[in-house]
N, C-alpha and C positions, 0 to 999 in steps of 0.2 A: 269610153272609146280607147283610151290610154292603156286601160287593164287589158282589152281584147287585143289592142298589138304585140302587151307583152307574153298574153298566154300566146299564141301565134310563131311567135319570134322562138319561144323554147321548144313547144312542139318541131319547128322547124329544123332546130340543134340537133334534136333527137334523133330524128329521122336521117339526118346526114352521119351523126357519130355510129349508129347500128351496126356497121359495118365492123365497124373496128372492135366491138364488144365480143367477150367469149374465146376460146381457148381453140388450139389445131389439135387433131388428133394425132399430130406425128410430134407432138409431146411427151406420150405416154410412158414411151421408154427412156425417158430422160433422167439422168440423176438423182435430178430434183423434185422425183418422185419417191423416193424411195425413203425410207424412213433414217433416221438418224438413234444411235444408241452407244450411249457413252457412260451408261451407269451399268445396264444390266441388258441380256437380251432379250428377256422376256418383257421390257416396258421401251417403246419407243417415242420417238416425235417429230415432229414435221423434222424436213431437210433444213429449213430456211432455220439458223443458231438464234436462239431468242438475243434478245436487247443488253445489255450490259449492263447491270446492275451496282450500281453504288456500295461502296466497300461497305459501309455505314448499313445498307440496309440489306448484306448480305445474311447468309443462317449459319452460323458457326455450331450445331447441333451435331447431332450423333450421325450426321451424312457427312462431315466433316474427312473422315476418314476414306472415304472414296473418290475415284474422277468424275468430274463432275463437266456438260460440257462448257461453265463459266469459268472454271480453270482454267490457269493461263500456267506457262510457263515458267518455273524464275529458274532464277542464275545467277552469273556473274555476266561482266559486258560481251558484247558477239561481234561481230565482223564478218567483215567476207571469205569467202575460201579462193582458193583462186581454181580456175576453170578445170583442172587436173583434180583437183581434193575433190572439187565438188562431184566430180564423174565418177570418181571413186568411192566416195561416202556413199551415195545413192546405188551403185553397183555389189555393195557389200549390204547394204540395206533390203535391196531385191533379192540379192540368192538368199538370206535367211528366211523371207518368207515364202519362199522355192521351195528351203529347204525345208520348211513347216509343211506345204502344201503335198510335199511328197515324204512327208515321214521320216526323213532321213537325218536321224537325230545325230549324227556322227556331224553331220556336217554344221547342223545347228550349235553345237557346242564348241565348234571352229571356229564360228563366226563370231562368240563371244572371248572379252579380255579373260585370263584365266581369274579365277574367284567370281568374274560376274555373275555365274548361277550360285546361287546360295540352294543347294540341293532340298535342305529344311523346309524350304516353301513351295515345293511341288508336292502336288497330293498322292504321288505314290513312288516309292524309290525302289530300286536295283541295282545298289552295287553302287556306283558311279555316277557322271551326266550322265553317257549315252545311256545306257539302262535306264536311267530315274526318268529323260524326258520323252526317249520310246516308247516309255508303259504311261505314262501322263497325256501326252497326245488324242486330240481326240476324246478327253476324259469328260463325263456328264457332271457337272456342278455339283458337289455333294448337298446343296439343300434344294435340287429340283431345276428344271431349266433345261434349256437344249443344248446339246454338247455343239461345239466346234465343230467345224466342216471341211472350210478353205478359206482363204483372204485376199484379195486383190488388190494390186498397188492402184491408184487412177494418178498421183503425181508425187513426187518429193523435191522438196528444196532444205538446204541446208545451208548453215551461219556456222562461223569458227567461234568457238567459245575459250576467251583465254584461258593457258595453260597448255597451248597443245591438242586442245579437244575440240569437238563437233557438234554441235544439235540439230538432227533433224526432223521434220514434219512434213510426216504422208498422210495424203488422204487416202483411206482404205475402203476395203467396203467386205465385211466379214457376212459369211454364208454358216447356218446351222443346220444341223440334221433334225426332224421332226419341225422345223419350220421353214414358210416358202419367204416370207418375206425380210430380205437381208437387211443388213444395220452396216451406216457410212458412217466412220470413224475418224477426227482427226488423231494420229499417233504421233508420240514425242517418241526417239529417237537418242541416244547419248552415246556418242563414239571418244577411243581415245587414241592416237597413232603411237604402235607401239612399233620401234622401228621405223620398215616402211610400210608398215602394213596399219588399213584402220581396224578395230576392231569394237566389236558393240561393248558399251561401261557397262553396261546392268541391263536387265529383258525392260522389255517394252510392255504397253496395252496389250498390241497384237499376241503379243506369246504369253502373255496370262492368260489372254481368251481361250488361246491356243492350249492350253494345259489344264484347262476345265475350271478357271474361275468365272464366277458368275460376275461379279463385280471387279474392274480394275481398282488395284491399288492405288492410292494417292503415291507412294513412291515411285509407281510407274513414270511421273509427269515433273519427281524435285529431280535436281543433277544429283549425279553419285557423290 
């Protein structure tokens, strides 16, 4: 008699929770659908970042040399900016990738400290920046992959990093030609205020994507 209340009592649960089970369809277009890709474009992975993995039982292998999305950030200690820097850090962080999205490599090479492009490691050169990231833009991966498209900001925040500098972290979300479905990317960000003006320490995720590498560099993610 005891067993028959309790099979009763569950059935009962079930029947009440039903409702609540299962997904809206006005999910569909949400973020956190969309896939996440932090190593290359052509492999992605769920939106939701996997778990955190103990130092001890991380892989120090031949991926080592890439970003990976279990990278973290290092440094030196950070701080706050104060409500002026941070408007401006993020407003010099926007027009650069404006200025990627509209090809306008004059500007792009503005918005970096001078030497921060190291010309040597764009895959095709012209003279100069402007020349070398004009003709790089938009460039297909040399071992296969979909080239670059556009990038959108969805948020930036930023920390002062001692010395005078900045670190910030956007979340992005990179579009490729020959593929529909885009890759949400957290990007690190290294500014340094020269004068009064900030300007980017060295490229980013974004603009290696942006100039046809298939994989970000791990220096993309140390500080300069």
């Amino acid at each position: 008699m005891r067993a028959g209340l309790l099979v009763a009592a569950t059935l009962s649960c079930a029947v009440l929770t039903a409702p609540g089970c299962g997904g809206s369809d006005d999910d569909t277009g949400s973020i956190a659908d969309l896939s996440v890709s932090t190593i290359a474009p052509g492999h992605t992975q769920t939106a939701q970042p996997p778990a955190a993995v103990p130092t001890s039982d991380r892989d120090h292998g031949g991926a080592a040399g890439e970003a990976s999305p279990e990278a973290a950030a290092e440094g030196p200690e950070t701080g706050e900016l104060s409500g002026a820097d941070q408007q401006a850090v993020s407003r010099v962080v926007s027009a650069s990738v404006d200025a990627l999205n509209r090809r306008d490599a004059a500007v792009v090479c503005s918005s970096f400290a001078p030497t921060a492009i190291r010309l040597s490691q764009l895959p095709r050169r012209r003279g100069g920046c402007v020349g070398s990231v004009g003709a790089s833009l938009g460039s297909r991966p040399p071992g296969g992959g979909p080239a670059w498209r556009r990038t959108r900001i969805v948020e930036v925040s930023a920390v002062s990093v001692e010395g005078g500098s900045a670190r910030a972290t956007a979340t992005v979300i990179h579009r490729f030609r020959d593929r529909r479905q885009p890759s949400i990317e957290e990007d690190v960000i290294y500014l340094d205020r020269i004068g009064r003006r900030w300007l980017l320490a060295k490229p980013s995720g974004t603009f290696y994507r942006a100039v046809g590498y298939a994989d970000v560099p791990l220096r993309a993610l140390t500080p300069p």
